[in-house]
C-alpha positions in Angstrom: 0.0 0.0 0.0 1.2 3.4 -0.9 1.5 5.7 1.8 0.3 9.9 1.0 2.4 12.7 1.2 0.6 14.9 4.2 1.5 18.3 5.3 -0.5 20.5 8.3 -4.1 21.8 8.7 -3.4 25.2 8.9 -1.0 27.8 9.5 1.3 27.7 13.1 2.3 30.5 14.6 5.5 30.8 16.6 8.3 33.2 18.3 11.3 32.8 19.8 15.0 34.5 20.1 17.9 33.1 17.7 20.4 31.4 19.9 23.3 33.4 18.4 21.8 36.6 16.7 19.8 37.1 19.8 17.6 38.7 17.3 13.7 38.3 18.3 12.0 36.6 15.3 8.6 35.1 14.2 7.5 32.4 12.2 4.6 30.8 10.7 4.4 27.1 9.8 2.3 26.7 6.5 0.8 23.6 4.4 2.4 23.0 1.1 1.4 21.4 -2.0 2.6 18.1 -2.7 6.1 17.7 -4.2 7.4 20.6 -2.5 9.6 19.8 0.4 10.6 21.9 3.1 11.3 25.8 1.9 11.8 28.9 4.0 10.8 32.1 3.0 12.8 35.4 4.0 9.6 37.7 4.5 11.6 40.3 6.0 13.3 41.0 2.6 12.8 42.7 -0.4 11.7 40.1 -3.0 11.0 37.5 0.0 13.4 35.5 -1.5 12.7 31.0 -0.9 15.4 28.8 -0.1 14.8 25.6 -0.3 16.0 23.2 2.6 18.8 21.6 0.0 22.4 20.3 0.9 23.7 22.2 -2.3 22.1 25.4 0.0 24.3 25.1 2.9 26.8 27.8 3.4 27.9 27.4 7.4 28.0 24.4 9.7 30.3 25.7 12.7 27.7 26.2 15.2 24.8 25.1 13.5 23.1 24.6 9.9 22.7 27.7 7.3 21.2 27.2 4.2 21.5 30.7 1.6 20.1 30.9 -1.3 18.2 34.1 -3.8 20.1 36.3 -1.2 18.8 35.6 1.7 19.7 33.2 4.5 18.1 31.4 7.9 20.6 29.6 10.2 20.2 26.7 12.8 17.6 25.2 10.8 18.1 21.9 12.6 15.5 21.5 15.2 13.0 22.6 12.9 13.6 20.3 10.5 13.7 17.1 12.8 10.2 17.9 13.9 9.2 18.4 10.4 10.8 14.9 9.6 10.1 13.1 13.4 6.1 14.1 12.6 6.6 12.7 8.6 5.2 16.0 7.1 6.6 16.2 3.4 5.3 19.8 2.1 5.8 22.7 4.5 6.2 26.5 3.7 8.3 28.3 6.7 7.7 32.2 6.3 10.8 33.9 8.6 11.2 37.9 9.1 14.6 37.3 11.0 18.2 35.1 9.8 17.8 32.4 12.6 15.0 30.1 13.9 14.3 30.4 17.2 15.6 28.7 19.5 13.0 27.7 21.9 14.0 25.7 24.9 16.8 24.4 22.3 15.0 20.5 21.3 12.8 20.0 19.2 9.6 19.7 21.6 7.2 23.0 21.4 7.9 22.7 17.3 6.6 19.5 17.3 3.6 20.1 20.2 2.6 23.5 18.1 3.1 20.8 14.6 0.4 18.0 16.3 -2.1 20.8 17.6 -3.1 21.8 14.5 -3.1 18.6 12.8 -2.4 17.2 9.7 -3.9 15.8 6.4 -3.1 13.4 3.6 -2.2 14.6 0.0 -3.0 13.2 -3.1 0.2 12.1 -4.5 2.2 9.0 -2.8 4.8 9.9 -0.4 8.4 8.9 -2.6 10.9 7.8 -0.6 14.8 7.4 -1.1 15.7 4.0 -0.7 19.1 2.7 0.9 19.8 0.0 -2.4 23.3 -0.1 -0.8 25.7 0.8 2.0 26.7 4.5 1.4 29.2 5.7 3.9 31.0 8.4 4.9 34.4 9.1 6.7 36.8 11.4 8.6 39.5 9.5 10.0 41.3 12.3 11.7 37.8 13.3 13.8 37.0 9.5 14.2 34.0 10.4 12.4 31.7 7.4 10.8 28.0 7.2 9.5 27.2 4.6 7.3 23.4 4.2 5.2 22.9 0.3 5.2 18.9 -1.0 3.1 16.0 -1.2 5.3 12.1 -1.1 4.9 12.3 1.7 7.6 14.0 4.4 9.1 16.0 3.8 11.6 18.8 5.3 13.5 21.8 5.1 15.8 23.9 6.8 16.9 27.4 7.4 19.6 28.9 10.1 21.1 32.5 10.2 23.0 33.9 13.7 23.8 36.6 11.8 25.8 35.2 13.7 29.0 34.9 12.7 32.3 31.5 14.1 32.4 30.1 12.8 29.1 31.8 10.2 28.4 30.3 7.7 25.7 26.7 7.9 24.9 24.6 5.6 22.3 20.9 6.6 21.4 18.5 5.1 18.6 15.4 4.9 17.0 14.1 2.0 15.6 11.7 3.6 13.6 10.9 7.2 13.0 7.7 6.8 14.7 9.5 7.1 17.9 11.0 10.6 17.5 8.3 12.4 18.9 8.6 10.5 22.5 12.4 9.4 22.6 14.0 12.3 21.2 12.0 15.5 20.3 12.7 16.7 23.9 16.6 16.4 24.1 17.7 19.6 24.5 20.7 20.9 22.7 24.3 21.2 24.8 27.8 22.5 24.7 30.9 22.4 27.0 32.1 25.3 29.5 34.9 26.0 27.1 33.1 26.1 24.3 30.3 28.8 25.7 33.3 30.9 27.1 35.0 31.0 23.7 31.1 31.6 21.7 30.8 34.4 24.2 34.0 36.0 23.2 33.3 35.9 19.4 29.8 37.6 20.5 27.5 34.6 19.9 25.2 32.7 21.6 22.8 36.5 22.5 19.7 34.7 22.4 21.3 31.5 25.2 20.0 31.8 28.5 21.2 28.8 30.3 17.4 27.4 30.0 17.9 26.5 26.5 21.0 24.5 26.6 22.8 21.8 28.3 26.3 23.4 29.9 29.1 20.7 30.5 31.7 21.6 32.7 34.6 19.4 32.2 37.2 21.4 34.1 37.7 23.3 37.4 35.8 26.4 37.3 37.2 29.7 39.1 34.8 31.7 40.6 35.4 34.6 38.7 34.7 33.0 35.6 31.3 31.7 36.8 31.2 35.5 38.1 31.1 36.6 34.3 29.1 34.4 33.0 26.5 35.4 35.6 27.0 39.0 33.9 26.8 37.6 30.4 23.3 35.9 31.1 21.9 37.9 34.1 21.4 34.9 35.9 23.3 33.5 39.3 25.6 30.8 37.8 26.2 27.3 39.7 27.7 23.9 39.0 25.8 20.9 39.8 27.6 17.4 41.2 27.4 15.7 37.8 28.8 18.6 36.4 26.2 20.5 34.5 25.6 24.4 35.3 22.8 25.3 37.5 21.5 21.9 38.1 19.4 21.8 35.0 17.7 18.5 35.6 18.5 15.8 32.3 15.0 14.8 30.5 17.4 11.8 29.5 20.0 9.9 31.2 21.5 9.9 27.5 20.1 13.2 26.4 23.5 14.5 24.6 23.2 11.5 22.6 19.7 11.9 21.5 20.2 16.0 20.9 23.3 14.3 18.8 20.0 12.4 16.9 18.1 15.2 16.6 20.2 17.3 14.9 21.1 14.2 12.3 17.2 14.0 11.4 17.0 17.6 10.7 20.5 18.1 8.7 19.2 14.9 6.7 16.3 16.8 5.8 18.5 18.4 3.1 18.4 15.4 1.0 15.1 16.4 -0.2 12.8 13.6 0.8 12.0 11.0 3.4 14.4 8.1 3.4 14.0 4.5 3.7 17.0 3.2 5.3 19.0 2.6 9.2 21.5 4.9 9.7 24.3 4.1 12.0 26.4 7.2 13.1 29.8 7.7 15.5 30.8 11.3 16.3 28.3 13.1 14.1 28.3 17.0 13.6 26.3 19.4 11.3 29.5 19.3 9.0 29.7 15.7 8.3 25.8 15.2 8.5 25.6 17.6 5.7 28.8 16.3 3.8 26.4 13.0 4.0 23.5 14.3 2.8 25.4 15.2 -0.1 26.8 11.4 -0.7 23.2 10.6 -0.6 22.2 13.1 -2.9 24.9 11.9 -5.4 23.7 8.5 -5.3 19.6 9.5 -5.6 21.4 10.8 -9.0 23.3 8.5 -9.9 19.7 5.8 -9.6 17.7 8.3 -11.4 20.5 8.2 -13.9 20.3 4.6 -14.1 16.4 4.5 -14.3 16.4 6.7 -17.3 18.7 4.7 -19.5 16.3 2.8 -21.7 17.6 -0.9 -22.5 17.6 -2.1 -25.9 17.4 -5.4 -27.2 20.3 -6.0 -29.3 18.6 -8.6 -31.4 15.4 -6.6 -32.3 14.6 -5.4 -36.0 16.5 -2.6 -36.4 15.1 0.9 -38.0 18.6 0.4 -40.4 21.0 -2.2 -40.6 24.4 -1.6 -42.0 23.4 -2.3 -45.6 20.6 0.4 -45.6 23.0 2.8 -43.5 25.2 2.6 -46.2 22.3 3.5 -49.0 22.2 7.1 -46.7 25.9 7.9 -45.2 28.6 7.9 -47.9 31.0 6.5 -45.5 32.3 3.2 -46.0 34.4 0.4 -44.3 36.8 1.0 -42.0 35.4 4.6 -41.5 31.8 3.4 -41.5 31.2 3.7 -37.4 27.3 2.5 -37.0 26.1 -1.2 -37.3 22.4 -0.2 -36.8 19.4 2.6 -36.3 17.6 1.1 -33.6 15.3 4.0 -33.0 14.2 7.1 -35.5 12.4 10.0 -34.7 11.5 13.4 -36.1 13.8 14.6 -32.5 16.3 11.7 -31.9 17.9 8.7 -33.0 19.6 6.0 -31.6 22.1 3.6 -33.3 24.5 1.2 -32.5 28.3 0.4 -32.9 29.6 -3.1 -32.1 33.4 -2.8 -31.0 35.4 -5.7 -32.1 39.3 -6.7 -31.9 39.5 -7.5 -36.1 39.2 -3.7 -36.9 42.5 -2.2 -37.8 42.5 0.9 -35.8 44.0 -1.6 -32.9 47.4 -2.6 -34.7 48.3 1.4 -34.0 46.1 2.3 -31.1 47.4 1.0 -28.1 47.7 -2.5 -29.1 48.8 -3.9 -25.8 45.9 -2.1 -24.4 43.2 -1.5 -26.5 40.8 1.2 -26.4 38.1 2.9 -29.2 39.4 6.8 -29.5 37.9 9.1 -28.1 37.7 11.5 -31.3 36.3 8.4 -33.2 33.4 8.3 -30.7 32.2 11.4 -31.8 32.4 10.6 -35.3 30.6 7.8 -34.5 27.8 9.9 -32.4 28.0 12.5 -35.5 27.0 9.6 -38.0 24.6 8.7 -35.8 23.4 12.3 -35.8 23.4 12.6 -39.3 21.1 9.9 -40.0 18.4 11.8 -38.3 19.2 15.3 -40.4 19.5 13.4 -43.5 15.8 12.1 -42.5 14.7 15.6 -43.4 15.0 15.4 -47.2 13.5 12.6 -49.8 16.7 11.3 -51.2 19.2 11.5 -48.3 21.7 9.9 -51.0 22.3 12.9 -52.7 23.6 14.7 -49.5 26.4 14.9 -47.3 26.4 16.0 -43.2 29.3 18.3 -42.3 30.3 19.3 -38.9 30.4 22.9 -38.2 30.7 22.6 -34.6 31.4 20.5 -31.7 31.2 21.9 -28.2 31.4 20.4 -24.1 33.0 17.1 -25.4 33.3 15.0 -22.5 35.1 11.1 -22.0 33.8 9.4 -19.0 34.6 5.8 -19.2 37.1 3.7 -21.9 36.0 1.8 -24.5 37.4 -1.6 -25.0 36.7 -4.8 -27.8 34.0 -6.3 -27.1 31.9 -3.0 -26.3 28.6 -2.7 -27.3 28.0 1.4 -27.6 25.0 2.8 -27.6 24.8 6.5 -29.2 21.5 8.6 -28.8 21.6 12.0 -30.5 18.6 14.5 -29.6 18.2 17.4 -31.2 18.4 20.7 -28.8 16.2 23.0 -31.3 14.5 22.8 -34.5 16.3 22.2 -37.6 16.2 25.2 -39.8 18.1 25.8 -43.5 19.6 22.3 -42.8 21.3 23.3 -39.9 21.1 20.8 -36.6 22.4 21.0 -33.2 22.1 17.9 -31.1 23.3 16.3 -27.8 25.2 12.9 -28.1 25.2 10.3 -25.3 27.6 7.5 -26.0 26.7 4.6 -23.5 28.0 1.4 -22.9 25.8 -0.6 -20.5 24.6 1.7 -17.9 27.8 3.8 -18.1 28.3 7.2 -19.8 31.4 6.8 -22.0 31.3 10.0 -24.4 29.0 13.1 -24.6 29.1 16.4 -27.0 27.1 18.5 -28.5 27.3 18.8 -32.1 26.0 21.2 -34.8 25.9 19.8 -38.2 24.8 21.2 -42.0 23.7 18.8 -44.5 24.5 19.8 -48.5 23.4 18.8 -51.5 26.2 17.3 -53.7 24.1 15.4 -56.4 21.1 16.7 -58.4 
């Protein structure tokens, strides 16, 4: 069964104080149509430019997640966008008049209590998922850094912590299904170490912390002067409890570090674009690598839609033109003839075909301990292909010749070796007018790109 894309009821309201602008801003939550994702809109700004909650977007990751984009820009987008994806919402419209989503009480809680209160309702079109086909991973060896995306009918998550603190020590926290977000991790509040808020107060950050909103580690001895300044920075008396958190803000979770750690994964994974089917396993995760991540599994969504669109022939069908009636249109001839067969023939493509074999003679010269099909002979065999569909144009194709007037963003992406089967598909990118064609060659072999150009051509008459 299929499940719906669903978005919200109606609009939600909300406003809050950016953790590090400080500045006071307000949002409102919206429904979406369907196939629209997660966008924010910059209301305060001329144009109110969107930007759409993209990995490509992403400009900052040091102390949170920025996404940019039409000139305008909205930072620590994180908790947000784990609520969005904890309460499986696919198409929501976020209209912002400030640079930075409030914080709140730093988790993910009052977005997704606000989120539930107004409800939500099922689209027409079918939620489409990315699904984990194959472990995708993702390394820093230096940070001890590891996430790996491994296939499941689900989406779950795991993930470790270890600051190498006395304090903190390791953590573990997971989900084994996304169902569980709201009441296992929505509530884990975000946190930071003593030196860490010292050094965010110097560079002027962190105006909108309050001490309520954040989880303070102190892993070191703690002068009282220092706890005196911080008690001027946030206008609040400043203590340190036993276990070694500032003014004995109680844990919701034993392990809540480690489930903030979760949190923020959800949302920065949010940037692939859709939901994900899939259990990812995570060891020292930051916005950086979650968002260097999302990018790997961008590339590979690509790389399957990619894959999905090449068409597969049947090499043994009834071809359009075999060699013998290719040779009744092109005046090229053996060993320069390069296409075996038309297999498709449109008024706006073709397709033919070129078996590579050891017995032609370009191999004696060309590499002959290694073989490979030239490059520059892959394009002339793309620009007989192409010619083929120009010289479909006029009644007696015999009587003219193509010529190349152009060839432009020729690219090699993968050898061609005997025993290669290429696939060449020419599309024209705009009508033909006075004879004059301009195409886009694909040379495949398999499901792998091997040559693309695009090519203008002329065809002449040379025979009354």
């Amino acid at each position: 069964m299929n499940v719906k894309q669903r978005t919200i009821k109606s609009d939600v309201k909300i406003s809050g104080v950016g953790l590090h602008t400080g500045h006071h801003v307000n949002i409102c939550i919206k429904p979406a149509p369907e196939n629209h994702w997660y966008k924010f809109q910059r209301v305060d700004l001329e144009d109110k430019p969107l930007i759409h909650v993209d990995a490509d977007n992403v400009t900052d990751t040091s102390r949170g997640t920025t996404i940019a984009q039409n000139g305008g820009s909205v930072s620590t987008i994180e908790h947000l966008m784990s609520a969005l994806v904890g309460l499986q919402l696919d198409n929501i419209l976020i209209e912002i008049d400030g640079p930075e989503v409030p914080i709140l009480d730093g988790s993910a809680d009052i977005y997704v209590a606000k989120l539930r209160e107004v409800g939500f309702v099922d689209q027409e079109a079918d939620r489409e998922y990315f699904e984990v086909s194959s472990n995708i991973h993702y390394n820093e060896p230096e940070r001890k850094v590891e996430i790996v995306a491994m296939p499941l009918d689900g989406y779950r998550l795991t993930c470790m912590i270890d600051f190498n603190s006395p304090v903190l020590g390791s953590q573990h926290a997971s989900i084994s299904h996304i169902s569980e977000f709201e009441k296992e991790i929505a509530s884990s509040r975000t946190f930071c170490f003593l030196h860490e808020l010292e050094m965010l107060v110097q560079q002027n950050l962190v105006k909108g912390g309050d001490l309520s909103n954040a989880i303070v580690i102190v892993d070191k001895e703690i002068e009282e002067n220092e706890l005196i300044k911080l008690e001027h920075v946030f206008n609040k008396k400043v203590e340190v409890a036993s276990e070694g958190i500032l003014n004995n803000v109680q844990l919701r979770h034993l392990n809540e570090p480690a489930r903030h750690k979760l949190l923020d994964m959800i949302g920065d994974l949010a940037l692939v674009g859709r939901p994900i089917k899939g259990h990812i396993m995570a060891a020292r995760p930051g916005h950086a690598a979650n968002v260097a991540f999302a990018k790997r599994i961008k590339a590979q969504m690509k790389k399957e839609r990619s894959r999905k669109n090449v068409k597969v022939y049947d090499l043994n069908m009834t071809p359009v033109y075999d060699t013998v009636q290719i040779m009744k249109i092109l005046p090229h001839r053996q060993p320069f003839l390069m296409i075996d067969k038309v297999l498709e023939l449109s008024e706006q493509h073709v397709v033919g075909l070129k078996n590579v074999t050891m017995n032609e003679d370009l191999f004696m010269g060309h590499f002959p301990g290694s073989p490979l099909f030239p490059g520059v002979l892959q394009i002339e065999a793309m620009a007989q292909t192409g010619g083929i569909l120009v010289l479909n144009t006029v009644p007696d194709p015999e009587n003219w010749l193509t010529l190349f007037l152009k060839i432009e963003n020729a690219k090699f992406k993968n050898p061609v070796r005997p025993g290669d089967t290429v696939i060449f598909t020419c599309e024209l990118l705009e009508p033909i007018r006075r004879g004059i064609a301009r195409m886009k060659g694909v040379g495949m072999v398999g499901e792998k790109i091997a040559s693309e150009a695009e090519l203008m051509a002329q065809i002449v008459r040379v025979k009354e």
